[in-house]
VOTIDO-371993 format. One record per residue (C-alpha): residue number from 1; chain; x, z, y. Coordinates in nm, 3 decimals, decimal comma. Layout:
residues N
NUM|A|X|Z|Y
...
This chain:
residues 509
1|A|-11,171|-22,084|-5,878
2|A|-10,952|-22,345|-5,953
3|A|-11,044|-22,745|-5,858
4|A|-10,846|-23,065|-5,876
5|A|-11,096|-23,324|-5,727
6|A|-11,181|-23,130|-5,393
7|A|-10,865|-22,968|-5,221
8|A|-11,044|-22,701|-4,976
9|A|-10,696|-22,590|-4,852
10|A|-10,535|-22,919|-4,802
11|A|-10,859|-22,990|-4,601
12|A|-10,815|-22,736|-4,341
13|A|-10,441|-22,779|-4,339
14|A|-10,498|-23,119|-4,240
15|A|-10,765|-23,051|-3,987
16|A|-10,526|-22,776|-3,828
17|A|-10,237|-23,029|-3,840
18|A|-10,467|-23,257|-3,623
19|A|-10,540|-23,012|-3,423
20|A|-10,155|-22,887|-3,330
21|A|-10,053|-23,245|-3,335
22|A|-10,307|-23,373|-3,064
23|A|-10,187|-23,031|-2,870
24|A|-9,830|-23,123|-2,868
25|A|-9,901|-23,517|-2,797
26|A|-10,099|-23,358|-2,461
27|A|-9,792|-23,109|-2,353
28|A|-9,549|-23,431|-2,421
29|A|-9,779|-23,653|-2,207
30|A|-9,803|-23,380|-1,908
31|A|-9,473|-23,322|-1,920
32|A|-9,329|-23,667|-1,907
33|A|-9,593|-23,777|-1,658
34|A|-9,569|-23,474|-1,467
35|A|-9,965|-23,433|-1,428
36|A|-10,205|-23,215|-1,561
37|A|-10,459|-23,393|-1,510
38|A|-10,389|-23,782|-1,667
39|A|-10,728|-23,892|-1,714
40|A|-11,100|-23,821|-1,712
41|A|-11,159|-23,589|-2,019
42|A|-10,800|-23,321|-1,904
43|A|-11,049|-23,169|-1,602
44|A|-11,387|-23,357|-1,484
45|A|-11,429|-23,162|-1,219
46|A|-11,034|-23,140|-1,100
47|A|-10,994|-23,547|-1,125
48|A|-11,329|-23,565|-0,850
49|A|-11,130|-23,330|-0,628
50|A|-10,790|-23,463|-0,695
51|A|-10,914|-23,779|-0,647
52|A|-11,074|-23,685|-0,311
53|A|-10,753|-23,493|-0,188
54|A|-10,551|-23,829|-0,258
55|A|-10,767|-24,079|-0,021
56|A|-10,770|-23,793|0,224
57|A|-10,379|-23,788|0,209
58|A|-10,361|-24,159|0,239
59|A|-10,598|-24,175|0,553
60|A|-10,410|-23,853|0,690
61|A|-10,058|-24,044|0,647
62|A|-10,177|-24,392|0,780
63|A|-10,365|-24,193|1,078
64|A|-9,984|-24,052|1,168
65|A|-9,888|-24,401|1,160
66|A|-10,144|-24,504|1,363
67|A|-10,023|-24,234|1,593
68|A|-9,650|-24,289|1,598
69|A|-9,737|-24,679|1,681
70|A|-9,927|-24,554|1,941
71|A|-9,634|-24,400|2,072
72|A|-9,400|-24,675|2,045
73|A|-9,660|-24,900|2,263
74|A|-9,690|-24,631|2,517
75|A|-9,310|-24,630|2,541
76|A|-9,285|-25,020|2,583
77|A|-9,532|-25,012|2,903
78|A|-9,370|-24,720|3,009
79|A|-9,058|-24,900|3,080
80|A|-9,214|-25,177|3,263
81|A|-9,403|-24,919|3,506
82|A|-9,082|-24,744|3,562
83|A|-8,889|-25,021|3,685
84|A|-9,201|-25,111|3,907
85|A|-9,216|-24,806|4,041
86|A|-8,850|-24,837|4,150
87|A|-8,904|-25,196|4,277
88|A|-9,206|-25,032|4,526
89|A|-8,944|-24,773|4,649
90|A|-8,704|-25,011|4,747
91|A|-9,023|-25,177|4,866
92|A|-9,083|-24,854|5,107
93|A|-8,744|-24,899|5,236
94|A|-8,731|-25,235|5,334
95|A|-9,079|-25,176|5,525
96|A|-8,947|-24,858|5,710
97|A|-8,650|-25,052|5,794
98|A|-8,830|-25,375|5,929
99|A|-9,021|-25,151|6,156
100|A|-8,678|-25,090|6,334
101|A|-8,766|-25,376|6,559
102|A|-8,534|-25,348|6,860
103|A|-8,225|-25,259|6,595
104|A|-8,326|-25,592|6,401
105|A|-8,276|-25,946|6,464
106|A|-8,512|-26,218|6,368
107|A|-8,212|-26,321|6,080
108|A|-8,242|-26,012|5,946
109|A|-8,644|-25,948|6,008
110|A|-8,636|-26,259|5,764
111|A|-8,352|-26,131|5,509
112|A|-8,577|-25,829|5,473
113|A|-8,879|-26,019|5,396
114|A|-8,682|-26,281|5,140
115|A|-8,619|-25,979|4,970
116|A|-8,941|-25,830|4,963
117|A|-9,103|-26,152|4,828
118|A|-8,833|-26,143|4,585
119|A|-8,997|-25,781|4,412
120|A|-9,338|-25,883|4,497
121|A|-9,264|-26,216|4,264
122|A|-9,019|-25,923|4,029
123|A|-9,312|-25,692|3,999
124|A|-9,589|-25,935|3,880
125|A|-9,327|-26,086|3,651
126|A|-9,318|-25,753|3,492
127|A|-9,674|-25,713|3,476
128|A|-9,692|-26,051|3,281
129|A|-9,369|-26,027|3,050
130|A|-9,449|-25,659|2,937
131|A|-9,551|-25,653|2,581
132|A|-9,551|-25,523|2,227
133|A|-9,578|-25,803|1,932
134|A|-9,662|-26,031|2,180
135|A|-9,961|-25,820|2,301
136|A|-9,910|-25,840|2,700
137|A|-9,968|-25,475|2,803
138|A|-9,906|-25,432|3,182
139|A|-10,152|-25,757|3,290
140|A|-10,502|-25,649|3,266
141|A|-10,484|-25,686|2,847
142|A|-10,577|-25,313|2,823
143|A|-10,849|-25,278|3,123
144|A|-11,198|-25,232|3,116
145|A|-11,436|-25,495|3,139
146|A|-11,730|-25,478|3,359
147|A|-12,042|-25,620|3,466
148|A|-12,345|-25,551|3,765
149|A|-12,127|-25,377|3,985
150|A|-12,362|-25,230|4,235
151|A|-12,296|-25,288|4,580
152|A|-12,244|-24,905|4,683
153|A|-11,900|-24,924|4,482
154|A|-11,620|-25,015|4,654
155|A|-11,331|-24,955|4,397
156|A|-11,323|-24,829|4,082
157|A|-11,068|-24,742|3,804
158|A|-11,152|-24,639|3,440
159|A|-10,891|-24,524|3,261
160|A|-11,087|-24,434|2,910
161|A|-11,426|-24,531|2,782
162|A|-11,554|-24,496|2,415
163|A|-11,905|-24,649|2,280
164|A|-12,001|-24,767|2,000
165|A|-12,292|-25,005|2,120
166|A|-12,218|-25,320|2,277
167|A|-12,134|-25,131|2,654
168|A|-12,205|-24,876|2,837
169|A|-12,366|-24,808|3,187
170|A|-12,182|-24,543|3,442
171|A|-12,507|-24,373|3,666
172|A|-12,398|-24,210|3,976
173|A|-12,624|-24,009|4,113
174|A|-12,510|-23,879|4,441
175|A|-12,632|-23,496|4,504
176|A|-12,445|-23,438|4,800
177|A|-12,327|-23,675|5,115
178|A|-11,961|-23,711|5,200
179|A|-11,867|-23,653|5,567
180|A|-11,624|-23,711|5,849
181|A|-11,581|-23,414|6,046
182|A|-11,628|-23,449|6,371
183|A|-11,732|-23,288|6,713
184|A|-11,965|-23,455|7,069
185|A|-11,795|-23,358|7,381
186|A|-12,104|-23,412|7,598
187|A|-11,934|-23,479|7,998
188|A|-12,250|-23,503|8,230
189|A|-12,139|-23,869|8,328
190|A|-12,008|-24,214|8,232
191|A|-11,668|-24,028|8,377
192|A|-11,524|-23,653|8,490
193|A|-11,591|-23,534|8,755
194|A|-11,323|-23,254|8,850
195|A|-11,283|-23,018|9,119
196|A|-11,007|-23,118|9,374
197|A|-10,641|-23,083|9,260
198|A|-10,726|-23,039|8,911
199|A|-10,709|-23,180|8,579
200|A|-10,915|-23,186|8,189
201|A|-10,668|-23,133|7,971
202|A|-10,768|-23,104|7,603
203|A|-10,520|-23,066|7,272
204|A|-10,685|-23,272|6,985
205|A|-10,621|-23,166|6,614
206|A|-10,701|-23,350|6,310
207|A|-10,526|-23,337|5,959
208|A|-10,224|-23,539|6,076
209|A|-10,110|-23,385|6,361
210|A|-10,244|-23,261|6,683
211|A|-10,147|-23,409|7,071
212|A|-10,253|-23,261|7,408
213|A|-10,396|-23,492|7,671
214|A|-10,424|-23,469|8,015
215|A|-10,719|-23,666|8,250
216|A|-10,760|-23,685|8,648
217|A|-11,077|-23,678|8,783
218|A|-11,296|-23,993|8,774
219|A|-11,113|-24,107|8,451
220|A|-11,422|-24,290|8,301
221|A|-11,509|-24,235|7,899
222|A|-11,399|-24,529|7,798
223|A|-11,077|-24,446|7,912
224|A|-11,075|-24,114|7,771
225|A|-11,147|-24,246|7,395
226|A|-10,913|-24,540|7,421
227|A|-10,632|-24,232|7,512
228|A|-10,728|-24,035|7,235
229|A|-10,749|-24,387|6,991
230|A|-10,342|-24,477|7,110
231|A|-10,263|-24,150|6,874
232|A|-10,556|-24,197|6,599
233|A|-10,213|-24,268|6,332
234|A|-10,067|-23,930|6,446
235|A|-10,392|-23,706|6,462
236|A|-10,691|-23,900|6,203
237|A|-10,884|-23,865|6,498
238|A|-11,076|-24,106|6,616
239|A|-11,316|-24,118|6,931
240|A|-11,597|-24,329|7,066
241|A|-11,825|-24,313|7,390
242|A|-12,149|-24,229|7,338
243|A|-12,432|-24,510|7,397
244|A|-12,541|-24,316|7,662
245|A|-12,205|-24,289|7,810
246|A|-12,239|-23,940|7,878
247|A|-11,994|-23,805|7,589
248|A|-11,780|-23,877|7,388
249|A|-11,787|-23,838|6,959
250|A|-11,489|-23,746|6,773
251|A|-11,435|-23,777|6,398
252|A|-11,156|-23,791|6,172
253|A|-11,046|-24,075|6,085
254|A|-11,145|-24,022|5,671
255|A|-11,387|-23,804|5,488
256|A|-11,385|-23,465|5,286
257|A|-11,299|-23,103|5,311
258|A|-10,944|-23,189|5,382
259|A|-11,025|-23,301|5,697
260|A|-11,094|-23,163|6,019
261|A|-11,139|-23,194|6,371
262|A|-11,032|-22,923|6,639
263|A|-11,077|-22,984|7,019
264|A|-10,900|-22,689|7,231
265|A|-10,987|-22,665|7,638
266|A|-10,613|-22,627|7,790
267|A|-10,799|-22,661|8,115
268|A|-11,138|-22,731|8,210
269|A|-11,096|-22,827|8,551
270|A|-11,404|-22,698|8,655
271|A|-11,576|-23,011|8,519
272|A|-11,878|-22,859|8,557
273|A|-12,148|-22,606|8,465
274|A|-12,483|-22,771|8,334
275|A|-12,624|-22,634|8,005
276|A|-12,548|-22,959|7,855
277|A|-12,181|-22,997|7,942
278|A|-11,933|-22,868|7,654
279|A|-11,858|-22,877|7,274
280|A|-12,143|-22,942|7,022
281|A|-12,110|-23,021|6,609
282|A|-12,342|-23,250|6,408
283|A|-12,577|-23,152|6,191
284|A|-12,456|-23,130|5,814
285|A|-12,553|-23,440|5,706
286|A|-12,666|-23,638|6,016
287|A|-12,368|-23,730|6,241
288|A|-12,577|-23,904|6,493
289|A|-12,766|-23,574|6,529
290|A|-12,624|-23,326|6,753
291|A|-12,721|-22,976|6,668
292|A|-12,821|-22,820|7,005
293|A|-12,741|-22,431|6,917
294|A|-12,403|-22,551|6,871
295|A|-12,316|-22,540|7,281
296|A|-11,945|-22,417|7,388
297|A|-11,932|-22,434|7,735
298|A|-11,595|-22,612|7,837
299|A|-11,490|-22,274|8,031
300|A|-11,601|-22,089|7,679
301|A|-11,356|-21,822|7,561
302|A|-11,422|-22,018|7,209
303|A|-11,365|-22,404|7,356
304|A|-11,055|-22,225|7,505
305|A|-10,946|-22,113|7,150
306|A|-11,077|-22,413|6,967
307|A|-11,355|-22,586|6,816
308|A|-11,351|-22,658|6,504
309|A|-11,545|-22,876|6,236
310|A|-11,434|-23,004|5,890
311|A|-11,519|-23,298|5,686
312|A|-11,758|-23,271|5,302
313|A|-11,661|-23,415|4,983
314|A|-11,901|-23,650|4,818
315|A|-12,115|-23,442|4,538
316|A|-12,239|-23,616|4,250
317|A|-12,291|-23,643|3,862
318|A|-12,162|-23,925|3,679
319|A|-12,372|-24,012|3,355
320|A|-12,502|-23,641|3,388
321|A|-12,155|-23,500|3,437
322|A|-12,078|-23,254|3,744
323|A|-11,790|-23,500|3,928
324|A|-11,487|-23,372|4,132
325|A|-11,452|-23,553|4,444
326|A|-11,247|-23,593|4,729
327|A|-11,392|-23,776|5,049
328|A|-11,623|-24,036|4,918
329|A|-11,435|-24,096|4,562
330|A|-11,577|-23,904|4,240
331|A|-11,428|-23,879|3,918
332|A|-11,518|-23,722|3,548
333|A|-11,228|-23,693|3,277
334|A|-11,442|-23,616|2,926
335|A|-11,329|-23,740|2,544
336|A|-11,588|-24,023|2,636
337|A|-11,525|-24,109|2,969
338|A|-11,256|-24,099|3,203
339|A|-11,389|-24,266|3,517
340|A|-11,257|-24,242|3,869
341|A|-11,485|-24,415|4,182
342|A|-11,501|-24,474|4,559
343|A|-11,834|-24,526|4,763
344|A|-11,921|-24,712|5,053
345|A|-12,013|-24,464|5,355
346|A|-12,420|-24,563|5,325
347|A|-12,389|-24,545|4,922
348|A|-12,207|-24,175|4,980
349|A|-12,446|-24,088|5,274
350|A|-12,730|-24,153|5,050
351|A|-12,870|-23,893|4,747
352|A|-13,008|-24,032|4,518
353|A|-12,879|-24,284|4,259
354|A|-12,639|-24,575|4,339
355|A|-12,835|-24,866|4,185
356|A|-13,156|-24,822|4,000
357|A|-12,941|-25,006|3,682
358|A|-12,631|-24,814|3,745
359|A|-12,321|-24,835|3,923
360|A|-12,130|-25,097|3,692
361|A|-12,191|-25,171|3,315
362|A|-11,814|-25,144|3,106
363|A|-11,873|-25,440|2,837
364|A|-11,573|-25,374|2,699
365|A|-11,156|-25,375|2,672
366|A|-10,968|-25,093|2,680
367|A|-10,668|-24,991|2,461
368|A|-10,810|-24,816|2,129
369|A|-10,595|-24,574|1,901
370|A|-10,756|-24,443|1,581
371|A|-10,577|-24,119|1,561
372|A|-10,801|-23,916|1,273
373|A|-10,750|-24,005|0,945
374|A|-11,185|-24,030|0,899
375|A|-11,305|-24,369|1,105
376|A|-11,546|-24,295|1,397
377|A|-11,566|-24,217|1,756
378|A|-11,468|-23,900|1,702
379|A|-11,159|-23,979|1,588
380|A|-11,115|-24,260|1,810
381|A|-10,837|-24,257|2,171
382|A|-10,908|-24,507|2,418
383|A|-10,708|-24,538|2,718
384|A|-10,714|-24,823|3,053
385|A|-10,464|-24,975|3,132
386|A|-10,534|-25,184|3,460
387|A|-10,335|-25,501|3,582
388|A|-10,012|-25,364|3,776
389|A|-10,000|-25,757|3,948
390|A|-9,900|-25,726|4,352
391|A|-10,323|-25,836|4,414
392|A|-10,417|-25,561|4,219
393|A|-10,186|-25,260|4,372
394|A|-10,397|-25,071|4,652
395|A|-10,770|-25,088|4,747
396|A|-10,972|-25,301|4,924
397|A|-11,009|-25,060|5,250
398|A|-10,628|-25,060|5,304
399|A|-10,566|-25,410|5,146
400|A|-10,322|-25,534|4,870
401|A|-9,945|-25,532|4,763
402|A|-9,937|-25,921|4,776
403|A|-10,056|-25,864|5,115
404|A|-9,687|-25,814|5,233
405|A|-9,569|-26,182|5,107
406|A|-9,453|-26,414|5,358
407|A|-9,712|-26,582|5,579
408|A|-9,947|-26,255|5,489
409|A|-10,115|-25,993|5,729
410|A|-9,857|-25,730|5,627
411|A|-9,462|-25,951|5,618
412|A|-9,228|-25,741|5,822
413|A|-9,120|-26,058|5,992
414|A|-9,421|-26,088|6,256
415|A|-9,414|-25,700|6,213
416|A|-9,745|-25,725|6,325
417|A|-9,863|-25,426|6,148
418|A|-9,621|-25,233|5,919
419|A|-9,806|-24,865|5,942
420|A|-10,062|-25,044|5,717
421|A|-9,810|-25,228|5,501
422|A|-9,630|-24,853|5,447
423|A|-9,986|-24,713|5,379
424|A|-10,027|-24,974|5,106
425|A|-9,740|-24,932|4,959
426|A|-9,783|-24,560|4,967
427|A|-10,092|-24,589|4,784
428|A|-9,966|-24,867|4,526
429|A|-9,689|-24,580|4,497
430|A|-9,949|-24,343|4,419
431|A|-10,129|-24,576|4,179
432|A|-9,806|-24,661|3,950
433|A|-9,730|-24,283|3,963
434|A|-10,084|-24,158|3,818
435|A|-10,071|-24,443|3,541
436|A|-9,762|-24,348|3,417
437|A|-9,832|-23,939|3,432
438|A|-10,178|-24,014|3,266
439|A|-9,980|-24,217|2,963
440|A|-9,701|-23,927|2,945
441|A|-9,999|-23,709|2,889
442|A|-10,144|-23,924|2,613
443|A|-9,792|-23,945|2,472
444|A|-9,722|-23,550|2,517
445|A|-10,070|-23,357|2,458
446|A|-10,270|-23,639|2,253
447|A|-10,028|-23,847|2,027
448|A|-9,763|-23,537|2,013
449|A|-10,055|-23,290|1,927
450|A|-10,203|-23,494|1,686
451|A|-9,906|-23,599|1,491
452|A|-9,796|-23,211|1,467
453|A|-10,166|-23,137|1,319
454|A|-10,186|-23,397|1,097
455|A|-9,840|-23,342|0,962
456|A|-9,973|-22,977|0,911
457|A|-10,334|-23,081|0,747
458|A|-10,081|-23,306|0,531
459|A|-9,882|-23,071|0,403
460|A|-10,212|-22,847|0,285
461|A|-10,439|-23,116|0,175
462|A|-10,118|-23,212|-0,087
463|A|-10,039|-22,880|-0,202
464|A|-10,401|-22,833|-0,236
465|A|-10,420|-23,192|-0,435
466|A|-10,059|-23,043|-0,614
467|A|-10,248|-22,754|-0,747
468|A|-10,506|-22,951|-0,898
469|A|-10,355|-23,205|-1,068
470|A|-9,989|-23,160|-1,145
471|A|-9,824|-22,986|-1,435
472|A|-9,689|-22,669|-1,440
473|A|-9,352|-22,739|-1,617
474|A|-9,251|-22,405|-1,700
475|A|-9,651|-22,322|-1,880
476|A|-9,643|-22,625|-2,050
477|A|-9,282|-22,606|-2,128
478|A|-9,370|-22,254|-2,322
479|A|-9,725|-22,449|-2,451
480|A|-9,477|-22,745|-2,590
481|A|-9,234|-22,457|-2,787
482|A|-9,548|-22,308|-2,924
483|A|-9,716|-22,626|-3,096
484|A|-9,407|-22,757|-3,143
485|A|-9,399|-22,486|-3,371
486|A|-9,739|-22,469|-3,582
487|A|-9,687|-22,868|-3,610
488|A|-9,406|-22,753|-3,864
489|A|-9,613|-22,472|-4,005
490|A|-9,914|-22,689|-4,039
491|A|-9,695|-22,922|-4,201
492|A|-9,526|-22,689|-4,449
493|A|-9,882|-22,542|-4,526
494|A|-10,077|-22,904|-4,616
495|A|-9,739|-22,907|-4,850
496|A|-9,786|-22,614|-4,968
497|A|-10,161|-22,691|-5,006
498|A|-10,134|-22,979|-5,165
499|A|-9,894|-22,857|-5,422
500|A|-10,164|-22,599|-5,553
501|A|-10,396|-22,831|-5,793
502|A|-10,120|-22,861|-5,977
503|A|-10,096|-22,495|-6,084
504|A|-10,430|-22,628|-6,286
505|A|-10,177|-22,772|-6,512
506|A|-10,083|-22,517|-6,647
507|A|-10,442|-22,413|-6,801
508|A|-10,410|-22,739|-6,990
509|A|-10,072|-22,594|-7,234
């Protein structure tokens, strides 16, 4: 059937034309874009994932920013801490030599302490100058704030706290009392009384060190504990006469399982053989209670070997966490809260809780590090960094760094007491040393960690996004060949197609 008005052929040839044409325009556009996917109607379904892989990868990438930032700060107040903590050993030094009093003169008592107001003045200019981007770091910038601290608390550090209300309350509950060791040497009298031509001698031990001590008959109590007190630095034994006057009470000179307090007989002297005379303990958690079934005679095969009795750690929970302690200082590390405390001796004698509205109330501060690439406390670091000024360094039982300034209790110059000075540097020492291993931790095991796992979900989450959305060259290299292809066929065909009406002709002569 021939026609001339309606050209089926040239119809489909044009329609098929379309067709290869639109196919090539799509392999040209994926190929010079590089994308599979270049808009809605290529893949639905594969632009909603793509599209969800890509502000993934952007969050992920910014988060290892966020990270390597982190990093960079850490290493700025790392420097200042490190010269600090050289400054406080020279610090040690200059105390230990002060205390070399008949090698010193005044001049040099003096030159000693010029110098060691010199790195007091040093080390709380480094605490002030310290910063990154003009963010002070090392002054108290990057502590906790806090509110209602209840009067049970002596000192208290928090090195990390995360909450998202407005603060957040620390409960102590204390579950177990902390405790001096400690031992009653019950006499009979307000003094010995010793058989003729002999002598009480007793060897005290505590956690220092231990001396032996020798007493004539009629030596009175008093005496007897002011002997044993003379050595109290060398032994952390301490000893008191009784109200009574009848005994005497020794306990170390701290609290907790590290301490102890061992009394050995050397010689008894005879002092005496009533059933009360000898070596009792205390009850566990009553040391004005002597516990009667205790009893070593003096003359005792044990008293002879030793009696001994050690201290107890505080036990308690903090904000329903199990707490390590040691002596009457408790501490939790969690992801939430990193919290370290020290109790009064009636607060750690006392179960039960602190303060009815908890122990202190953070408010806020702290130094905060988003570290996930998704924004919550999840994915939140926060990390104290307290005020490394001279008034802040040591506690308020052994006193203060700036304590050792000219015209202060501790200056080497009236040398009046220099053990104390040495045991607040010691602990200032201490204090500068577990800030600076607790931010080499962060640095190590958090931002190290989490800039090795994020650089790993990176690499996945954009070869997964890759596999969605880009082209594959060599397919649509092969797909371009191919409609490259029928585009000329189609073309020669709607020629070809269009030439036939004319074959019509023909029927006409």
């Amino acid at each position: 059937m021939s026609r001339i008005n309606t050209n089926v052929q040239s119809l489909i040839a044009q329609r098929v034309l379309g067709m290869n044409n639109k196919a090539l325009s799509t392999s040209l556009e994926r190929l010079s874009t590089g994308l599979r996917i270049n808009r809605g109607k290529d893949d639905p379904a594969g632009l909603i994932a793509s599209e969800v892989l890509r502000s993934e990868i952007k969050a992920i990438g910014a988060a290892i920013g966020n990270a390597e930032r982190a990093d960079q700060v850490v290493n700025i107040a790392e420097g200042g801490l490190g010269e600090i903590s050289n400054l406080l050993t020279e610090l040690q030094g200059l105390v230990t030599s002060s205390a070399n009093s008949a090698g010193l003169s005044k001049e040099e008592k003096e030159a000693n302490q010029l110098q060691i107001d010199s790195i007091l003045q040093t080390i709380d200019r480094i605490s002030s100058a310290t910063s990154f981007q003009g963010q002070k770091l090392l002054n108290g910038n990057f502590d906790y704030q806090v509110s209602g601290v209840a009067a049970g608390v002596t000192d208290f550090r928090i090195n990390g706290a995360k909450f998202e209300s407005g603060s957040l309350t620390v409960n102590v509950l204390v579950t177990q009392s902390a405790q001096q060791a400690g031992l009653f040497l019950s006499m009979g009298g307000t003094s010995i009384d010793l058989s003729a031509g002999t002598s009480f001698t007793i060897e005290v031990t505590g956690s220092l060190g231990s001396r032996e001590l020798t007493f004539t008959s009629g030596t009175t109590l008093v005496e007897i504990a002011g002997a044993i007190n003379t050595f109290k630095e060398v032994t952390g034994v301490e000893a008191t006469a009784s109200a009574a006057a009848t005994g005497l009470t020794m306990i170390s000179s701290s609290f907790g399982t590290d301490e102890f307090v061992t009394v050995k007989i050397v010689d008894s002297g005879a002092i005496g053989s009533a059933n009360s005379i000898g070596i009792y303990t205390f009850t566990d958690d009553d040391f004005t209670t002597v516990l009667a079934s205790s009893l070593q005679a003096f003359d005792a095969s044990a008293s002879q070997q030793g009696v001994r009795d050690k201290g107890q750690d505080l036990g308690a929970t903090i904000n329903g966490i199990s707490a390590t302690a040691t002596g009457k200082t408790a501490r939790i590390n969690t992801d939430f809260l990193d919290v370290q405390l020290t109790l009064g001796t009636s607060a750690a004698q006392t179960l039960g809780a602190v303060a009815a509205g908890g122990a202190f109330t953070i408010t806020g501060g702290g130094a905060d590090f988003q570290l996930a690439s998704k924004v919550d406390i999840a994915g939140k670091v926060s990390i104290g960094i307290f005020d490394v000024a001279t008034r802040k360094l040591g506690t308020s039982d052994l006193g203060f760094l700036d304590d050792l300034a000219s015209g202060k209790q501790f200056n080497v110059v009236s040398a009046s007491n220099l053990t104390g000075a040495q045991k607040v540097i010691t602990e200032a020492i201490n204090q500068i040393s577990s800030l600076r291993g607790r931010l080499g931790a962060f640095q190590s095991n958090t931002i190290g960690a989490t800039i090795r796992s994020l650089g790993v979900t990176l690499e996945n989450v954009v070869a997964a996004e890759s596999t969605i959305r880009d082209a594959d060259f060599a397919k649509e290299t092969a797909g371009l060949t191919r409609n490259q292809i029928l585009v000329a066929a189609s073309t020669n065909v709607l020629g070809l197609a269009n030439q036939n009406p004319q074959t019509v002709l023909q029927l006409l002569g």
